[in-house]
C-alpha positions in Angstrom: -18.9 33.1 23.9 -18.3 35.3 20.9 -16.6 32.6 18.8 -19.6 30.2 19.4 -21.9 32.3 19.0 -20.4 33.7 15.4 -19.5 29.8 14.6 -23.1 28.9 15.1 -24.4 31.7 12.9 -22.0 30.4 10.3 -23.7 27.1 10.5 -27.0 28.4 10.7 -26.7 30.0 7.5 -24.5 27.0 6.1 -27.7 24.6 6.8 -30.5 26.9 5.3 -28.9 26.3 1.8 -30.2 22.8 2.5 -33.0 24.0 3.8 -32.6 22.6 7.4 -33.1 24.2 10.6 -29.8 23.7 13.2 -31.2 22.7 16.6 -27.7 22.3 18.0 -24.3 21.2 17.0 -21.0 20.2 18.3 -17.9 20.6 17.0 -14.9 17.8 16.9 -12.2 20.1 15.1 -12.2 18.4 11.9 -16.1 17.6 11.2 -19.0 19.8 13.1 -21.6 17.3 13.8 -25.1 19.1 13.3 -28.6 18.2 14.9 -31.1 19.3 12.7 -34.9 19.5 12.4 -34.5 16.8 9.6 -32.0 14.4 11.3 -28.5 14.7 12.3 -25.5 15.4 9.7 -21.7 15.9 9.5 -20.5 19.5 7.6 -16.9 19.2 6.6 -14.7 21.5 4.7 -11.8 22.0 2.8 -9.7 24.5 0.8 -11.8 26.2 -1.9 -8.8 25.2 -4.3 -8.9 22.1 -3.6 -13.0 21.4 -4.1 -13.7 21.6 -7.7 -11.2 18.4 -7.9 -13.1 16.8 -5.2 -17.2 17.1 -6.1 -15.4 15.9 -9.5 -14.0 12.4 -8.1 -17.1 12.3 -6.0 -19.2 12.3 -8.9 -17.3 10.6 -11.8 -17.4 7.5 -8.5 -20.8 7.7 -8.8 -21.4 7.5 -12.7 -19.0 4.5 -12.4 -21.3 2.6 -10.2 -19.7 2.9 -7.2 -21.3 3.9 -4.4 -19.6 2.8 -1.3 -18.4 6.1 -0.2 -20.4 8.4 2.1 -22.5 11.0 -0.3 -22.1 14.4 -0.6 -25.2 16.1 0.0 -26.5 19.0 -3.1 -28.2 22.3 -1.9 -31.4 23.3 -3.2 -29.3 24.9 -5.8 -27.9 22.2 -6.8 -24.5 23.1 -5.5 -22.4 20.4 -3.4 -20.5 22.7 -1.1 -21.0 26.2 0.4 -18.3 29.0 0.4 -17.4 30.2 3.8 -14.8 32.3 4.6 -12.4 30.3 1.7 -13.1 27.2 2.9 -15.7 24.8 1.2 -18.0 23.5 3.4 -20.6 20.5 2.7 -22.5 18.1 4.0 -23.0 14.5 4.6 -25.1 12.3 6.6 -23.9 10.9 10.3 -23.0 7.0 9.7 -23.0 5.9 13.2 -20.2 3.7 12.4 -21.3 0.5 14.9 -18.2 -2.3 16.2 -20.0 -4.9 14.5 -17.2 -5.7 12.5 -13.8 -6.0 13.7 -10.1 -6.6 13.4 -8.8 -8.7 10.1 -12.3 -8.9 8.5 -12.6 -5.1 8.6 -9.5 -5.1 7.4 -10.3 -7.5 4.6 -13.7 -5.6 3.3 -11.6 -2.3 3.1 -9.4 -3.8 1.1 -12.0 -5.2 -1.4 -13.8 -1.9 -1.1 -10.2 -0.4 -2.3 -10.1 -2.8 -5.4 -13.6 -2.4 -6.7 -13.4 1.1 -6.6 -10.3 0.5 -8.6 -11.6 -1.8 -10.7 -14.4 0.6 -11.9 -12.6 3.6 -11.8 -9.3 1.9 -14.5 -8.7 3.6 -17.6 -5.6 3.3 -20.0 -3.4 6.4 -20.7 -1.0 7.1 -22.8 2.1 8.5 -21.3 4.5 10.7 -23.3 7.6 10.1 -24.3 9.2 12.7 -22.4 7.0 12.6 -19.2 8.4 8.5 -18.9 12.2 9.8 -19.6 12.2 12.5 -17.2 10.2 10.1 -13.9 12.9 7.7 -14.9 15.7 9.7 -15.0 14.5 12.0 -12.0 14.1 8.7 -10.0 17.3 6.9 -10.9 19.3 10.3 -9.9 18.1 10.8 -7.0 19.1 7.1 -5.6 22.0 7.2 -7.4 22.9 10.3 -5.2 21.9 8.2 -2.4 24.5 6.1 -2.7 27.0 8.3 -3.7 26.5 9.7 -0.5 26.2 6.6 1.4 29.5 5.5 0.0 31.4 8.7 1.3 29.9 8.8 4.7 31.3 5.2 4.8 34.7 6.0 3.5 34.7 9.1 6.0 34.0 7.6 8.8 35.7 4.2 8.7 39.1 6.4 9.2 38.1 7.4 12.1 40.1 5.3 15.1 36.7 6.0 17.6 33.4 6.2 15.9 30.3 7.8 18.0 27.4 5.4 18.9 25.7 6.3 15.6 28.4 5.7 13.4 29.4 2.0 14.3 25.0 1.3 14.5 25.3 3.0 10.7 28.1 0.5 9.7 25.9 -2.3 10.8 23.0 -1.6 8.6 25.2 -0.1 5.6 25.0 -3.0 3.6 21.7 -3.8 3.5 20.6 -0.2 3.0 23.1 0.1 -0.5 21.7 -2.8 -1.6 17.8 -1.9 -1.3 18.8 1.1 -3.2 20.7 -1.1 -6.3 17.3 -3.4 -5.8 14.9 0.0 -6.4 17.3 1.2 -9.3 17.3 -2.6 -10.9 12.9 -2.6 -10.7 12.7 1.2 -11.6 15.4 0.6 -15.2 13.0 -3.0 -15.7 9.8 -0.8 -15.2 11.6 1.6 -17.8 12.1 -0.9 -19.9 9.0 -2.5 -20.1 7.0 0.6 -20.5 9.0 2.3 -23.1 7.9 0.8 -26.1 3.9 0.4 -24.8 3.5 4.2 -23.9 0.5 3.3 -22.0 0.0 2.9 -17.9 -3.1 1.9 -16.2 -4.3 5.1 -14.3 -7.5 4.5 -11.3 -9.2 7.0 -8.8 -7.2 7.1 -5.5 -8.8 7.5 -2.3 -5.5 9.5 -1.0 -5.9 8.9 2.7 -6.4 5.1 2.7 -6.9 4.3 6.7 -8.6 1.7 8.7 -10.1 4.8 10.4 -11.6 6.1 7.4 -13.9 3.2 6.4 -17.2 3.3 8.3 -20.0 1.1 8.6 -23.7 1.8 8.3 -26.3 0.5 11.0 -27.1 -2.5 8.2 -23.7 -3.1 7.9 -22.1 -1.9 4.9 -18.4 -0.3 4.8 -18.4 3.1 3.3 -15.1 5.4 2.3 -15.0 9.0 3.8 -12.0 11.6 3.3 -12.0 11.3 -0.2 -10.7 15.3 0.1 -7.3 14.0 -1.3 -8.9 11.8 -4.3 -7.2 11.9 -7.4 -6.6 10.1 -10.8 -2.9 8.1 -10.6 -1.6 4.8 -10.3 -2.9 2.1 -8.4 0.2 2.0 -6.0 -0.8 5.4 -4.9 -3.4 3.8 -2.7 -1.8 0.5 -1.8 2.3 1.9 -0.8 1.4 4.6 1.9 -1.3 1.9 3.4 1.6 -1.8 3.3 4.4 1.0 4.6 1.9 2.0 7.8 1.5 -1.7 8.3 5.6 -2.5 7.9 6.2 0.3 10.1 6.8 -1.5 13.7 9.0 -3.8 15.5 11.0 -6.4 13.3 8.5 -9.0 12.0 7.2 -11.1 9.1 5.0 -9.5 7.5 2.6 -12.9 6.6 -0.3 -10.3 7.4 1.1 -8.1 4.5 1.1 -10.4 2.0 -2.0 -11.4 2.8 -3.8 -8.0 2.2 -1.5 -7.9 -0.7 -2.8 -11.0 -2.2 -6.3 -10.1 -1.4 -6.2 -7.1 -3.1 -4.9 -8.3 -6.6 -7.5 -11.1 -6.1 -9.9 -8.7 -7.0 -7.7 -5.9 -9.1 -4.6 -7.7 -10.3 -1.9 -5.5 -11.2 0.5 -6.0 -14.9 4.0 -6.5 -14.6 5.2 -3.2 -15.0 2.9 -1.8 -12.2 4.3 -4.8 -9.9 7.8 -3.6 -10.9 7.1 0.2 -9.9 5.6 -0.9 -6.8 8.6 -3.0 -5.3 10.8 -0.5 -6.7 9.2 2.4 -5.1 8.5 -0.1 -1.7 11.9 -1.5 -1.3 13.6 2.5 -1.6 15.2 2.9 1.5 14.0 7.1 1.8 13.9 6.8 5.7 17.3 5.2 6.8 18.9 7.7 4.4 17.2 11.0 5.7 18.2 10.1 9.0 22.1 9.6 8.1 22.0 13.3 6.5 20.2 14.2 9.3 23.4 12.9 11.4 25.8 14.6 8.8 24.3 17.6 8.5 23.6 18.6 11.8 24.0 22.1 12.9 23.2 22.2 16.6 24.2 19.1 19.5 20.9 17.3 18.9 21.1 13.7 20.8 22.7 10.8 19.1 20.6 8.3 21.0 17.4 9.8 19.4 18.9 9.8 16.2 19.8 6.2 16.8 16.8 5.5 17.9 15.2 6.4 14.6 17.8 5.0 12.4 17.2 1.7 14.3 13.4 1.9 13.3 14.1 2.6 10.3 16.3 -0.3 9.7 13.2 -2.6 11.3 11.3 -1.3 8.7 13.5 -1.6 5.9 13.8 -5.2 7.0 10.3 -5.7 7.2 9.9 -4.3 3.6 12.7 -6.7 2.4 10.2 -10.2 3.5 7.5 -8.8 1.8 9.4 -7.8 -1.4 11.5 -11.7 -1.4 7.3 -13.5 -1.0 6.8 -10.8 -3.8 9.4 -11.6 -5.6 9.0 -15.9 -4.9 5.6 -15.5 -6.0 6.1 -13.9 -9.3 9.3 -16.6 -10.1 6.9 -19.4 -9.5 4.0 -17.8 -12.0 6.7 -17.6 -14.3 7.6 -21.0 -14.0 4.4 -22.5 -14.3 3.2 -20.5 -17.5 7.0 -21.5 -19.2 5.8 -25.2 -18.5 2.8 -25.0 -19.6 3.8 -23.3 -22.8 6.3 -25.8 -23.5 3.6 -28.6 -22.6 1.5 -27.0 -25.1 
C-alpha cells in the first residue's frame, strides 16, 4: 500500500507539469497508463543519460517532416520530459492501437513507414580516413580469428577415435560455417574497397528497436512508430539487419517472405553498392554458430551437450536461412549488372 501510494504521488506531481489532474492510473511495468481529467495518456521513462539524445531525434523527425511516430508531449515549460528519481519521464497520448490491419500488410506499411523516415532523415558524411581503416581492420580480425579457431577445433578433434554428440553435429556444419565467414571477409575488403577513395557513407535516423509490436495504429488508421528511446544517427542497415535476422531466425525455410520485405523496402529507399556490400557482409557473419562452439570448448562446468546441440542446430537453420536470402541478393544484383552492361554497350 505504501509503494502505490508513493508511486501515485509521483505521478500526481509528474502530471501537474502538464497541467492535468490524475483520476487514476494503472501501471504495465514498462508504460503507466494515466486517466486524466483531460483524456487518457501513456508516461514513459528512460535513463536521464540517455534523454537529451532522444527529445533530439524526436525533434530533428519532426523538422524533417516526418510525423508518423507517436508525439512527445511539452510541459507548460516547455520541457519534454520530467526528472524523477534519475529517470526521465514524459508523456504521450494512448493510441488505442485497433486489429484493423493485420498480418503481411502490417508488415508491409511498417516497412514503408521505415523507408520514409529514412528517406527524410539521409544525409552524406564524410568518414575519416582512420575511422574506415580501423572498422575494417577491427572487422576483418575478428573473423579471421574466427576461423583460426574454427580450423583448430577441427584439427583437434578429428584425432579423436570417439567424438561426443556435439562434435560429429559440428563436423557436419563446419564447412558451411568457414565459408560464410570467407563470404563476410570477401564483402567487408569490397565494401573497403569501394569506400576508400569516396570517404563519404550515407548516414539516416534509426529507430533502434524496429518490431512489429512497436508500430501502432490510430482509430483512423494510420501506423505510428513508438520506442524511439534507442534512436540514433547510423547506417541504414542498423534498422533493417536486427529486423531480416528476427525473421531468419526459425526452422529451416526459404526465406521468399524476406526478400520480399527486402525488396519492398529499397523500393522506397534504395541502398548504393557499398551499403548492399556491408549489409550481406555483416548478414551472412556466422556470430551465432561460432559462440556456441567456444561455448563447447570453453566450458568450465558439465553443462548438457544436448542443449548445446540444440542451439548449435538452430543456429545452423539460421545460418542456412541467411545463405537463400544472401544467393536472391546476390542473383538480383548479377542480373542489374547485366542489364546496365547491355544497355551500355547497346548505347
Amino acid at each position: 500500500m505504501i509503494l502505490i501510494a508513493v508511486e501515485e504521488w509521483k505521478i500526481r506531481n509528474f502530471l501537474e507539469h502538464y497541467q492535468l489532474q490524475l483520476n487514476y492510473f494503472e501501471d504495465f511495468g514498462k508504460i503507466i497508463k494515466v486517466y486524466t481529467n483531460n483524456g487518457v495518456f501513456v508516461i514513459k521513462s528512460l535513463p536521464a543519460t540517455k534523454g537529451i539524445d532522444f527529445v533530439k531525434n524526436i525533434q530533428q523527425l519532426y523538422q524533417k517532416g516526418y510525423n508518423r511516430i507517436v508525439p512527445v508531449f511539452a510541459t507548460v515549460e516547455n520541457s519534454y520530459g520530467v526528472l524523477v528519481d534519475q529517470q526521465l519521464w514524459y508523456l504521450m497520448p494512448w493510441l488505442p492501437n485497433p486489429n484493423i490491419i493485420e498480418g503481411a500488410e502490417r508488415q508491409r506499411q511498417l516497412i514503408r513507414e521505415l523507408a520514409r523516415m529514412h528517406v527524410l532523415s539521409v544525409k552524406e558524411k564524410i568518414i575519416e580516413v582512420n575511422e574506415h581503416e580501423a572498422h575494417f581492420n577491427s572487422m576483418k580480425e575478428r573473423w579471421e580469428r574466427q576461423q583460426n579457431f574454427l580450423e583448430e577445433f577441427s584439427r583437434l578433434i578429428e584425432r579423436k577415435w570417439y567424438m561426443s554428440p556435439f562434435e560429429l553435429q559440428y563436423c557436419a556444419y563446419h564447412q558451411d560455417i568457414y565459408q560464410a565467414l570467407n563470404f563476410s571477409i570477401r564483402k567487408l575488403t569490397e565494401w573497403f574497397e569501394n569506400t576508400k577513395e569516396d570517404g563519404k557513407i550515407r548516414t539516416v535516423t534509426t529507430h533502434g528497436k524496429l518490431s512489429i509490436d512497436h508500430f501502432v495504429y490510430t482509430e483512423n488508421g494510420y501506423g505510428h512508430f513508438i520506442n524511439l528511446e534507442d534512436a540514433t544517427e547510423a547506417a541504414p542497415h542498423f534498422d533493417i539487419l536486427p529486423y531480416i535476422v528476427d525473421m531468419l531466425n526459425t526452422y529451416p525455410k526459404q526465406g521468399i517472405d524476406v526478400v520480399e520485405v527486402l525488396e519492398y523496402y529499397f523500393k522506397f529507399f534504395p541502398w548504393r553498392d557499398n551499403e548492399m556490400m556491408l549489409f550481406t557482409s555483416y548478414l551472412a557473419s556466422p556470430e551465432g554458430p561460432v559462440e556456441i562452439v567456444e561455448e563447447f570448448f570453453h566450458r568450465k562446468n558439465e553443462q548438457s551437450e544436448a542443449i548445446l546441440c540444440q542451439k548449435l542446430q538452430m543456429q545452423y537453420w539460421l545460418l542456412k536461412n541467411t545463405e537463400f536470402v544472401i544467393m536472391q541478393i546476390e542473383q538480383k544484383a548479377a542480373q542489374q549488372a547485366a542489364s546496365e552492361a547491355s544497355q551500355s554497350t547497346t548505347s
